[in-house]
Backbone as CSV, one residue per row, in Angstrom:
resi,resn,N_x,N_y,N_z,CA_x,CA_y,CA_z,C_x,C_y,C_z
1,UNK,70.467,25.783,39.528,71.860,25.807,39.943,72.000,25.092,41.280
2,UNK,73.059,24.075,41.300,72.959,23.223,42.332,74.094,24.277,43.498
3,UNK,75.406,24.711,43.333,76.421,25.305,43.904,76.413,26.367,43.209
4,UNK,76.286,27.722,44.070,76.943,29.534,43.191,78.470,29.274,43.567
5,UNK,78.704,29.604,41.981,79.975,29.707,41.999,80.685,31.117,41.936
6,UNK,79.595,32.111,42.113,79.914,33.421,42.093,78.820,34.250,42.524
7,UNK,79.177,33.831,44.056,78.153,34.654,44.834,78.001,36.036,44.561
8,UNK,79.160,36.984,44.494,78.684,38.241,44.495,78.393,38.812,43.199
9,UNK,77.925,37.829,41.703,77.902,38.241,40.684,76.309,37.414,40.878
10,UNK,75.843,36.827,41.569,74.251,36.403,41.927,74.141,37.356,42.670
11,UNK,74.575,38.348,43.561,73.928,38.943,44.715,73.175,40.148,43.858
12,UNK,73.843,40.191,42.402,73.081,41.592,41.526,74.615,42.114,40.787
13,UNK,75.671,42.005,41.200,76.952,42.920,40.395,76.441,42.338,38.833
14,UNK,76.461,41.239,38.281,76.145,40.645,37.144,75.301,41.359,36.452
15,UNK,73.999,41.990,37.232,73.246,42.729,36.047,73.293,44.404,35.854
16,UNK,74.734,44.548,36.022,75.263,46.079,35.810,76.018,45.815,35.226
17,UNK,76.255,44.537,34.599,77.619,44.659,33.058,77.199,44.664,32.247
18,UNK,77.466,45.030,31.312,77.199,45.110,29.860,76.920,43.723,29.341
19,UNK,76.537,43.472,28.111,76.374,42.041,28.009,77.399,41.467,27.167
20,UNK,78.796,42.759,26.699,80.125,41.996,25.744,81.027,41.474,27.492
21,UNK,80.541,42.625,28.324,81.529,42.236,29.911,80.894,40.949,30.458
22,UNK,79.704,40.689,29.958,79.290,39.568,30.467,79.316,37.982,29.853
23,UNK,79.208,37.986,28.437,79.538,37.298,27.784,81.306,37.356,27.705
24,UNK,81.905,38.134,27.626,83.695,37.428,27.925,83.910,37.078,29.132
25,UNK,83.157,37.566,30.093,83.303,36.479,31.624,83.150,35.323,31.047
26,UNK,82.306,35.074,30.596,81.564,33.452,30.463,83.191,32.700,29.121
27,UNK,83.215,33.573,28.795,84.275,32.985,27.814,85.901,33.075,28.492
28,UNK,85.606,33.411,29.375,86.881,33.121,30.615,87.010,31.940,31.011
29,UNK,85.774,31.421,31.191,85.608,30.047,32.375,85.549,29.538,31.147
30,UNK,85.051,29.566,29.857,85.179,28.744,28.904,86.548,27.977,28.387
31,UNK,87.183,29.085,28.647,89.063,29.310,28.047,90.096,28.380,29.082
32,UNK,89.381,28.258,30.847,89.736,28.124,31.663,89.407,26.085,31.704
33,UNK,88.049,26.094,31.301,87.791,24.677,30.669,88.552,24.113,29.687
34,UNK,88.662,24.750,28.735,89.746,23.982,27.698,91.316,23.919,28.175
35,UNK,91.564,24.861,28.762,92.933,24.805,29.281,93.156,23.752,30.037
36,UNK,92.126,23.218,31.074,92.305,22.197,31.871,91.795,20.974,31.255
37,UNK,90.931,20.865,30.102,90.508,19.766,28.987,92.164,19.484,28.468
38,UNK,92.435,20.479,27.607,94.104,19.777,27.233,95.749,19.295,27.981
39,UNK,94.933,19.935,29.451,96.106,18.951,30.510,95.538,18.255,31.412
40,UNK,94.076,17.780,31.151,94.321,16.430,31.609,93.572,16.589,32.808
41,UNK,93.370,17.666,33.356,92.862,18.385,34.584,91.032,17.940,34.620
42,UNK,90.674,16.850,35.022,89.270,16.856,34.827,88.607,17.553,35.736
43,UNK,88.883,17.263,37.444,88.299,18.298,38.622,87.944,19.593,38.229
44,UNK,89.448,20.263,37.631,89.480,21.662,37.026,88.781,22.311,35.907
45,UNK,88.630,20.857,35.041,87.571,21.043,33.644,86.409,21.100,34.576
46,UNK,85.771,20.391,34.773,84.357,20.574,34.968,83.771,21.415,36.201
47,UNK,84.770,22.144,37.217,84.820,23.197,37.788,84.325,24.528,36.900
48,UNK,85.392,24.646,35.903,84.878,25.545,35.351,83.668,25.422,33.821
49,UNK,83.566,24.295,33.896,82.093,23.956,32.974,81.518,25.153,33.729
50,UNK,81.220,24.561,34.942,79.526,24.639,36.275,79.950,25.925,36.058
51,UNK,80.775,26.631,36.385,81.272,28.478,36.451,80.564,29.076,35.000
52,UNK,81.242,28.443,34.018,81.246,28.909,32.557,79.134,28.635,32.543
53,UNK,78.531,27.831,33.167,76.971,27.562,32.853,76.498,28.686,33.499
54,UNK,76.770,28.690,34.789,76.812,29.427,35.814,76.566,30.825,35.580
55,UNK,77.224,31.631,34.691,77.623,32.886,34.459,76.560,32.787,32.827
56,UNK,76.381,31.739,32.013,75.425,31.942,30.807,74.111,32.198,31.340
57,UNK,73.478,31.518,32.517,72.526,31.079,33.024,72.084,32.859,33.531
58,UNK,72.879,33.360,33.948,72.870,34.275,34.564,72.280,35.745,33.723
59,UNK,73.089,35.374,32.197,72.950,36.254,31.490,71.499,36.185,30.599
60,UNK,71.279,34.888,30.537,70.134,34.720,29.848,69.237,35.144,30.208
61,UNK,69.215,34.812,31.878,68.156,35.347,32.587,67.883,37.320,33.113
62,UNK,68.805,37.787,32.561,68.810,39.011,32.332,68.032,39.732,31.585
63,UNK,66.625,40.226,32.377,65.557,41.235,31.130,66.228,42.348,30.513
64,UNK,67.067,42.983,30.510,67.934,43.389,29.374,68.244,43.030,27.944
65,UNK,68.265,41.926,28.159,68.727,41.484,26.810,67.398,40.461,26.288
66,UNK,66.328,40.655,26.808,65.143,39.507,26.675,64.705,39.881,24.716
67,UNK,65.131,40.811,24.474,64.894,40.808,22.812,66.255,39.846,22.112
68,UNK,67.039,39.557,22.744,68.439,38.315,22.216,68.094,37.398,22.809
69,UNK,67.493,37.590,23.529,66.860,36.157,24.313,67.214,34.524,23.425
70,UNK,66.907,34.602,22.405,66.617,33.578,21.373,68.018,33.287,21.029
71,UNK,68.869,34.622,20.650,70.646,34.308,20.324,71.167,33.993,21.732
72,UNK,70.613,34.413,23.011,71.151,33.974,24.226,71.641,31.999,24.527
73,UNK,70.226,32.184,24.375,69.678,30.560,24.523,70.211,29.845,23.490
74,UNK,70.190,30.136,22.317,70.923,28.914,20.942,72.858,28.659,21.601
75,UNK,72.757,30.113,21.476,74.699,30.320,22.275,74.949,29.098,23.140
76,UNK,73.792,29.292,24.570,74.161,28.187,25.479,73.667,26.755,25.337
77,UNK,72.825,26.677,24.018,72.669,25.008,24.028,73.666,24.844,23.159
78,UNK,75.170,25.505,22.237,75.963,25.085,21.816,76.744,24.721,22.477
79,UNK,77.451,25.835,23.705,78.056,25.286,24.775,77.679,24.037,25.248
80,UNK,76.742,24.188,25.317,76.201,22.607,26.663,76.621,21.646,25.833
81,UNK,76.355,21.591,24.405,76.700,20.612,23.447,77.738,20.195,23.740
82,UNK,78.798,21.426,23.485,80.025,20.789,23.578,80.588,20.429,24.512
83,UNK,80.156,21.058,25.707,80.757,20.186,26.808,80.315,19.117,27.172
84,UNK,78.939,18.818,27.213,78.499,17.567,27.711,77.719,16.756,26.693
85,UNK,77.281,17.115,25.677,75.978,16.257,24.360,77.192,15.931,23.560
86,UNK,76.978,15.682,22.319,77.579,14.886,21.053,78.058,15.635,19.978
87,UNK,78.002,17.178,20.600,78.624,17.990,19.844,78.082,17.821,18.533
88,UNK,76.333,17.922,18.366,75.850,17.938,17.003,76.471,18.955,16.130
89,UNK,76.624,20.326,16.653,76.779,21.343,16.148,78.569,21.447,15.627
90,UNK,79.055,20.637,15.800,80.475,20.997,15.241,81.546,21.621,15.621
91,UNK,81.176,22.154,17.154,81.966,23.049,17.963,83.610,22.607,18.007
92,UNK,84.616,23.392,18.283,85.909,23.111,18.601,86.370,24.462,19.530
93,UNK,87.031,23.957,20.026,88.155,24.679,21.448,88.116,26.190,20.694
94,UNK,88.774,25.720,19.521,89.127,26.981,18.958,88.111,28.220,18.403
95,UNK,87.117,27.851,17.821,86.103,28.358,17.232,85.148,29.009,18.636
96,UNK,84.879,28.114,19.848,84.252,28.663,21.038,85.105,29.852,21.599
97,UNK,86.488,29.608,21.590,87.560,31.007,22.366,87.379,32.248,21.274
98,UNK,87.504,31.677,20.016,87.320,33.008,19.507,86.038,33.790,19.599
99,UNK,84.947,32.949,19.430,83.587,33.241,19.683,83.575,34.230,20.841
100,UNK,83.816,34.065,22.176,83.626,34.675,23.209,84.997,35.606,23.667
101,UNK,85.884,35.717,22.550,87.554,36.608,22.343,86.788,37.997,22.218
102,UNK,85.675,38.125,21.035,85.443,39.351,20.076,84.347,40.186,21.402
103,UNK,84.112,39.370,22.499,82.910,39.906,23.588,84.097,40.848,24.570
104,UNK,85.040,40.057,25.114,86.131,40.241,25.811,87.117,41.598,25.455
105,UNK,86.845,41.668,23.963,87.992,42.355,23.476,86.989,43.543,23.462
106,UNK,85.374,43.697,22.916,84.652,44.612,22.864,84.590,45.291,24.478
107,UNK,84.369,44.557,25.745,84.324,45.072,26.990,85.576,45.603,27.595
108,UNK,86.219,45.103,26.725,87.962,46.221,27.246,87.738,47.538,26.685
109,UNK,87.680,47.703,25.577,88.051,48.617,24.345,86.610,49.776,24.693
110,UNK,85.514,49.028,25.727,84.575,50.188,25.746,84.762,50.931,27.248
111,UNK,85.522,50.331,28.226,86.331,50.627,29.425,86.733,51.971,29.557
């Protein structure tokens, strides 16, 4: 990581969330990327790329979840795909928000 874009979720808050509270963070900055992908906003897109990596990077590296480890890691080389590779995998705006909707909606509903 070249810039923290969320110092006090590196200082340790990050590994006291759950991993649906942690994965719909990441699908925040994801939501927050496409929003600024369809107006045009590039500064703002790729602001929240680095946030949206930022916060996967974070989770992956979480020994908690080191038995998903493998679904961790496939998750974020789809992302990376789509934001920056050739989008082997087929990804769309829509299919990634919902993807990381059902994490978001699980970390409310267990609140």
């Amino acid at each position: 990581m070249d810039k923290v874009h969320h110092p006090n979720l590196v200082a340790g808050r990050w590994f006291s969330m759950s991993l649906a509270e942690q994965l719909g963070n990441v699908g925040s900055e994801v939501g927050r990327a496409i929003t600024a992908q369809k107006s045009g906003e590039k500064q703002r897109e790729e602001n929240a790329k680095a946030r949206a990596m930022e916060l996967f990077d974070l989770t992956v590296s979480d020994i908690r979840w080191s038995a998903r480890l493998k679904e961790l890691v496939r998750g974020r080389e789809v992302l990376t795909d789509w934001f920056y590779g050739n989008n082997i995998y087929g990804s769309s705006s829509e299919n990634l928000e919902k993807y990381f909707y059902y994490f978001a909606y699980a970390a409310r509903k267990t609140r």
